[in-house]
VOROLUM-122485 format. One line per 4 residues: for each residue x, z, y of C-alpha. Coordinates in steps of 0.2 Angstrom, whole numbers, plus 2048, in hexadecimal, padded with zeros to 3 digits. Each point is the difference from the previous one (the first is absolute). Layout:
N
X Z Y; ...
# end
This chain:
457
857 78D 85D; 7FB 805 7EE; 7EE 803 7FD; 7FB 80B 7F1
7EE 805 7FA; 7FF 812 7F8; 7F0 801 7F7; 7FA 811 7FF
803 80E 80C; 804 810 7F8; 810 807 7FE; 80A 7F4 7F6
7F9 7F3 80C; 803 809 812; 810 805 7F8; 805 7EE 7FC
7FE 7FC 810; 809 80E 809; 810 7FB 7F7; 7FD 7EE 804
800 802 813; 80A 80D 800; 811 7F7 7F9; 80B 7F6 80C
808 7F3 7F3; 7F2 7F3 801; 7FA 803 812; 7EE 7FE 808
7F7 801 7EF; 7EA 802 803; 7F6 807 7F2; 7EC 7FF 7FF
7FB 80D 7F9; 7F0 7F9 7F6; 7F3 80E 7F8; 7EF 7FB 7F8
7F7 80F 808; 7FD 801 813; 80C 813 801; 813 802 7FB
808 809 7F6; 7FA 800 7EE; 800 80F 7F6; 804 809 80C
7F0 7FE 809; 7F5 7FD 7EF; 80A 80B 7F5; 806 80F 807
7F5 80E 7FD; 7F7 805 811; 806 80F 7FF; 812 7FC 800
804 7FF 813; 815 800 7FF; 7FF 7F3 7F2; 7F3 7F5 80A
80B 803 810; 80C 7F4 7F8; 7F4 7F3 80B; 808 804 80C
810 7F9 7FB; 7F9 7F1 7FB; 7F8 7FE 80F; 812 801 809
803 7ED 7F5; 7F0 7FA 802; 803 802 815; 811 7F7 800
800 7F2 80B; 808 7F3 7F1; 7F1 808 7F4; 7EE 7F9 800
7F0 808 7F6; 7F2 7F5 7FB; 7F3 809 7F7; 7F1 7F6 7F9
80A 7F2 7F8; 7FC 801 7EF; 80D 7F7 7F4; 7F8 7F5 7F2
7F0 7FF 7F7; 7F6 7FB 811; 80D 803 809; 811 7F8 806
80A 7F6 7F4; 814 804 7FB; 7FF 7EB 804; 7F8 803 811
80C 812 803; 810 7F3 7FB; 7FC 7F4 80C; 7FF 80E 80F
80E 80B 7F9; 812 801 7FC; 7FD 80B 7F4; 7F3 80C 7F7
803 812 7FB; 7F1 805 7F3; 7FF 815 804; 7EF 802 7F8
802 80E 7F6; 7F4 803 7F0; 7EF 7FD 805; 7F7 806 7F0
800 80D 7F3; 803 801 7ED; 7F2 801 7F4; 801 80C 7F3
7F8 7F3 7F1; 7F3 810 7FA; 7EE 7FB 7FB; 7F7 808 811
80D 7FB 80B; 7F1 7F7 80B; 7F2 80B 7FF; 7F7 806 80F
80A 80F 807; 810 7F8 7F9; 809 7FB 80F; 814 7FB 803
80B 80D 809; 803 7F6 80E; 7ED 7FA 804; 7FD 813 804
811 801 80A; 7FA 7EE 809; 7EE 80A 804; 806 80F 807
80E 7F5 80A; 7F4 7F6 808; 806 7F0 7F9; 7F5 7F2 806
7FF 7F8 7EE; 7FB 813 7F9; 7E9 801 7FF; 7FE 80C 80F
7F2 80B 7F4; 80A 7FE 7F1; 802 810 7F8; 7F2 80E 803
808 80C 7F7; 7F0 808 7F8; 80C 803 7F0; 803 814 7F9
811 7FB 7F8; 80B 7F3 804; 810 7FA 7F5; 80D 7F8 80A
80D 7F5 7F1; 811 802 804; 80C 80C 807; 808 7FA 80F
802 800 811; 7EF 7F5 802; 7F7 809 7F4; 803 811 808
7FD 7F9 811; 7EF 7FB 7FB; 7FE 810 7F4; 803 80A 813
7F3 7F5 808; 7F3 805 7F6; 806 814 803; 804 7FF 811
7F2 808 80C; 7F7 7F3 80D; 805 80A 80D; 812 7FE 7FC
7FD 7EC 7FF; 7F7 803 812; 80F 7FE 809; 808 7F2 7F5
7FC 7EF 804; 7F6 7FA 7F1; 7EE 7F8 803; 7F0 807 803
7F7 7FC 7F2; 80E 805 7F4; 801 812 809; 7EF 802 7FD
7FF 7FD 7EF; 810 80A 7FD; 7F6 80F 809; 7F1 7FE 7F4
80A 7FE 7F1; 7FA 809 7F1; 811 7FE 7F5; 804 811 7F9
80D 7FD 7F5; 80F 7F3 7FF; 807 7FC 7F1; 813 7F6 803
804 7FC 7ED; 811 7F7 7FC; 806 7F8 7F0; 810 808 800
806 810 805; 806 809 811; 812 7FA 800; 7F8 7EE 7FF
7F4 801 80D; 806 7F6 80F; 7F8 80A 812; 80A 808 809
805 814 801; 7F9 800 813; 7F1 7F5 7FA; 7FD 80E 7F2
802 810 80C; 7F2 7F9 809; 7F2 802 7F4; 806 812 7FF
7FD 805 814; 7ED 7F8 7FD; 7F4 80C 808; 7F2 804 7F5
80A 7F6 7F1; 808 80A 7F0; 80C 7F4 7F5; 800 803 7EE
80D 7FB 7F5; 800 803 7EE; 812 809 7FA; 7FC 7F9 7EE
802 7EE 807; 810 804 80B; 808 806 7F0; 7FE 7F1 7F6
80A 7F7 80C; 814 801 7FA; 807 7FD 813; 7F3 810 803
809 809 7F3; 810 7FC 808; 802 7FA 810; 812 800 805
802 7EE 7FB; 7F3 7FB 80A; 801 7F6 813; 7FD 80E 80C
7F0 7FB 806; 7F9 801 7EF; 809 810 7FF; 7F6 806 80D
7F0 7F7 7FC; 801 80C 7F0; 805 80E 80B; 7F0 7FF 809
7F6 7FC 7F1; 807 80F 7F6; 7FB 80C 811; 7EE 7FA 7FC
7FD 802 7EF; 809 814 7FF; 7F5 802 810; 7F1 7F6 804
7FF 7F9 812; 7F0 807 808; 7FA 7FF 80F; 7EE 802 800
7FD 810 805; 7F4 800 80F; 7FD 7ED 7FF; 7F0 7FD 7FB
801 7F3 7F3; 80D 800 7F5; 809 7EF 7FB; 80A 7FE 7F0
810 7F5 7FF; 803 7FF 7ED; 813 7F8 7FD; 801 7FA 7EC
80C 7F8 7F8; 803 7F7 7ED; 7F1 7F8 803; 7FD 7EE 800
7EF 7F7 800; 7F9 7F6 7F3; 7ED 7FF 807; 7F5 803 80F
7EE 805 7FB; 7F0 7FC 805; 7F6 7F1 803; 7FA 7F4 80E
7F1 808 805; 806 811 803; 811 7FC 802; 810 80C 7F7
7FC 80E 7FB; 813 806 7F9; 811 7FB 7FB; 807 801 7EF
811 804 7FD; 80F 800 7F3; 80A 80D 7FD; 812 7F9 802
810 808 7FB; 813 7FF 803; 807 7F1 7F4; 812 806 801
808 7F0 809; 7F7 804 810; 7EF 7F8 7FD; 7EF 808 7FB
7F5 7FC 7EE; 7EE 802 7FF; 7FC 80E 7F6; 7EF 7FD 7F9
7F8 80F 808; 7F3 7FC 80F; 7FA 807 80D; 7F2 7FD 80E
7FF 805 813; 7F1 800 808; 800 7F4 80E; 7F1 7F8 809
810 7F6 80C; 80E 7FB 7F8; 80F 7F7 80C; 80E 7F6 7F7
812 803 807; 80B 7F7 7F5; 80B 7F7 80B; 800 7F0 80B
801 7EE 7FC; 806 7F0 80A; 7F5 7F1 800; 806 7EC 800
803 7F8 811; 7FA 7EF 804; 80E 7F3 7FA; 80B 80C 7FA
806 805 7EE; 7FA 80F 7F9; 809 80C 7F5; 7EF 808 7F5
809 80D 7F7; 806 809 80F; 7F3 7FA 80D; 80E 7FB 80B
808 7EE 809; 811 7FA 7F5; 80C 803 80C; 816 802 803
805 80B 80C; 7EE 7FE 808; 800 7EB 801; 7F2 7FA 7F6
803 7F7 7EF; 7F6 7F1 7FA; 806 7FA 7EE; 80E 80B 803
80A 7FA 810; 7FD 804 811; 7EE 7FA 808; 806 7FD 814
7FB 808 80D; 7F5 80B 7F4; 804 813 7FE; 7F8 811 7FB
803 813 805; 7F6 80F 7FC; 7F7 803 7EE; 7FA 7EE 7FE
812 800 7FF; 805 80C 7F5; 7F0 808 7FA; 7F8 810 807
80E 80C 7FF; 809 80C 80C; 7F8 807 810; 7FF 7F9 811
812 802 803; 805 7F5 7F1; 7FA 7F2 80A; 80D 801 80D
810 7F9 7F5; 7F5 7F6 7F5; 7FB 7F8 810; 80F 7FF 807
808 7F7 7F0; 7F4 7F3 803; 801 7FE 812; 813 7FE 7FD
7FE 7F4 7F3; 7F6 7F6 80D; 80C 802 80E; 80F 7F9 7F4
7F3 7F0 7FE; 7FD 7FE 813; 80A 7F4 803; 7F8 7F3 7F3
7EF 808 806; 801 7F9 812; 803 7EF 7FD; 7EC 7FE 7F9
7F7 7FA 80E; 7F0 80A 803; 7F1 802 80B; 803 805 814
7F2 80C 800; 7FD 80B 7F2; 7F1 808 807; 7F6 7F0 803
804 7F9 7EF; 7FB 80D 7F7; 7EF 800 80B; 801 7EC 7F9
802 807 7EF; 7EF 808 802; 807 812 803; 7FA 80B 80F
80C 80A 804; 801 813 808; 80F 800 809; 808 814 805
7F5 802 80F; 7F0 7FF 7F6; 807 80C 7F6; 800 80B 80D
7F0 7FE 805; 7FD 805 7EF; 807 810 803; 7F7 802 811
7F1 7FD 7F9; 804 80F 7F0; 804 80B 80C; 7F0 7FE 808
7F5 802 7F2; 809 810 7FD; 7FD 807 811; 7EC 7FA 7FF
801 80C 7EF; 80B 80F 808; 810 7FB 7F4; 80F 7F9 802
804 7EC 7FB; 7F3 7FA 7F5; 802 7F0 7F5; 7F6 7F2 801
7FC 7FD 7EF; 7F6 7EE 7FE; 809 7ED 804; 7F2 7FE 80E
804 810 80A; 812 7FD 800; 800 7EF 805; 7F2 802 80A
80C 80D 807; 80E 7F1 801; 7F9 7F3 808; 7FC 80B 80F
811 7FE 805; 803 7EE 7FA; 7F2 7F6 806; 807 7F3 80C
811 7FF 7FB
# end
């Protein structure tokens, strides 16, 4: 039998697996499934906006994999640093698939970037997903206006979070604690300021309609700014989804979206383009106070310049959504430019020929690009690539029980049933606060919530 480790749960790592037990040219291969946290599924869990049910549905397919009889999940096994060694995962292995996506996020390199108030993108997205590594009482929201860097899907998912109505986020399944914050929140106004213009931005038309259908929530966009942008001007060479991106953007500027009539307090959503920060203001005791902006203009070879001409937006929260980034794993080579592992056809590559038994998939792969479909072939070239290298795979001898050797390595594992008593116990803290599923959003809860269904084994 050939034993591989996938480290990392989330698509590209439940869909590694899926097409290594679901070929039949190298029979009875077994995949552990490994995940630092105690829950599956990645992104999909801690990044998927709340309010997204179809998207976060897509659990459900992964749980398909996860349940296969040749497939085993192991949450709580954390993969260097502290944790298990690629040494000690070697020696109870055939092989190691690295799916660990890009676990942190770019920095913009302005003076301010660190203030109090200043917070990355995904730290909010992390809070309001219950992500037990996310302060539970981390954002108050006591701030009038908040600016939101970026313009895409993540920024507009977060720009929506802080519009959205508590009721709304009632029946999702996001933590207490976040709810009620959300329901207390004083934001009025959201700035979403990008660099470039409309036909660059990268979120999606359906993502974009979205902000539109907000009850209680106009969206102002600025024609001035739409007409600076030559794809704007003229679209018909544009991808169609840009093309419609525009459409929608063009619908809101010649007639503003609002949808405040009758709603008490009105929120803002401010969409702003040829923009591009140079500073955040304020200072440690008070935290920021604004954001000040560059002006930037079409360059003529599909780039922007500065312009010289500033501007500030008032902000007393600012969230950075400038893209992900890939972080170095433990023992193996680290490409810093692109944040990703040097790879061929997904096989690792260390001082430029293949490392055995060592692979990648996902965006550690290939950077954080694509949505969650892209992971399915870029997984499945890797899992091929493996599969083409079994049979020099299976001749390394390695331990008998994986489990028990990764308990020797120090790891304490949450195998799938604990899992679900992770889910039982969300579903109960729902019903004891009249909602649906809610997550458990601190490590002691949910492995407290684990072990009920462990201890013994």
């Amino acid at each position: 039998m050939l034993r591989v480790a996938v480290i990392g749960s989330g698509p590209s790592g439940v869909y590694t697996a899926q097409t290594l037990v679901g070929q039949e040219a190298v029979p009875d291969v077994e995949v552990y499934v490994l995940d630092r946290l105690p829950c599956p599924y990645g992104l999909v869990r801690y990044g998927v906006a709340p309010d997204h049910e179809k998207i976060k549905s897509l659990q459900n397919n992964l749980r398909t994999v996860l349940e296969h009889p040749r497939v085993h999940f192991l949450g709580n096994v954390e993969v260097g640093g502290a944790g298990v060694g690629l040494k000690e995962l070697r020696e109870i292995f055939h092989a190691v698939v690295f799916c660990v996506g890009a676990a942190t996020d770019r920095h913009l390199g302005i003076p301010g970037e660190e203030l109090p108030g200043s917070h990355p993108a995904t730290d909010f997205v992390a809070w309001y997903s219950a992500h037990p590594d996310a302060a539970p009482d981390g954002f108050t929201l006591t701030a009038r206006s908040a600016v939101v860097i970026g313009v895409g899907n993540v920024a507009v998912d977060v720009a929506r979070m802080l519009s959205r109505g508590a009721a709304e986020l009632a029946v999702t399944d996001m933590p207490q604690k976040a709810l009620g914050a959300l329901a207390d929140s004083r934001v009025e106004d959201v700035w979403m300021v990008g660099r470039r213009g409309p036909s660059h931005a990268k979120f999606t038309t359906k993502e974009l309609r979205e902000l539109g259908a907000l009850p209680g929530t106009q969206v102002v966009v600025r024609p001035e700014e739409l007409a600076m942008d030559p794809g704007y001007r003229d679209a018909s060479g544009l991808p169609a989804p840009v093309r419609r991106n525009i459409e929608v953007l063009h619908d809101w500027a010649e007639r503003p979206v609002a949808r405040a009539a009758g709603m008490g307090r009105v929120r803002r959503i401010h969409l702003r383009f040829f923009l591009r920060p140079v500073e955040i203001l304020g200072d440690r005791p008070s935290g920021v106070r604004a954001v000040r902006f560059e002006r930037t203009a079409p360059d003529g070879r599909g780039r922007v310049a500065g312009t010289g001409e500033h501007e500030e937006i008032e902000g007393q929260l600012v969230l950075r959504s400038v893209g992900y980034r890939g972080l170095p794993q433990p023992g193996l080579p680290f490409d810093e430019a692109t944040g990703t592992v040097p790879h061929e056809g997904g096989r690792v590559l260390k001082d430029g020929v293949p490392y055995p038994g060592i692979y990648v998939a996902g965006w550690i792969k290939r950077g954080p690009t694509g949505v969650i479909g892209t992971n399915r072939p870029c997984a499945k070239e890797t899992a091929m690539s493996l599969l083409a290298d079994a049979a020099g795979l299976a001749r390394r001898t390695v331990a008998a029980d994986p489990v028990a050797a990764l308990e020797r390595a120090g790891a304490r594992p949450v195998p799938w049933r604990g899992w679900l008593a992770i889910e039982a116990a969300e579903a109960e803290c729902g019903r004891d606060l009249g909602r649906g599923p809610v997550k458990l959003a601190d490590w002691a809860g949910l492995l407290r919530a684990a072990r009920s269904a462990v201890v013994g084994r």
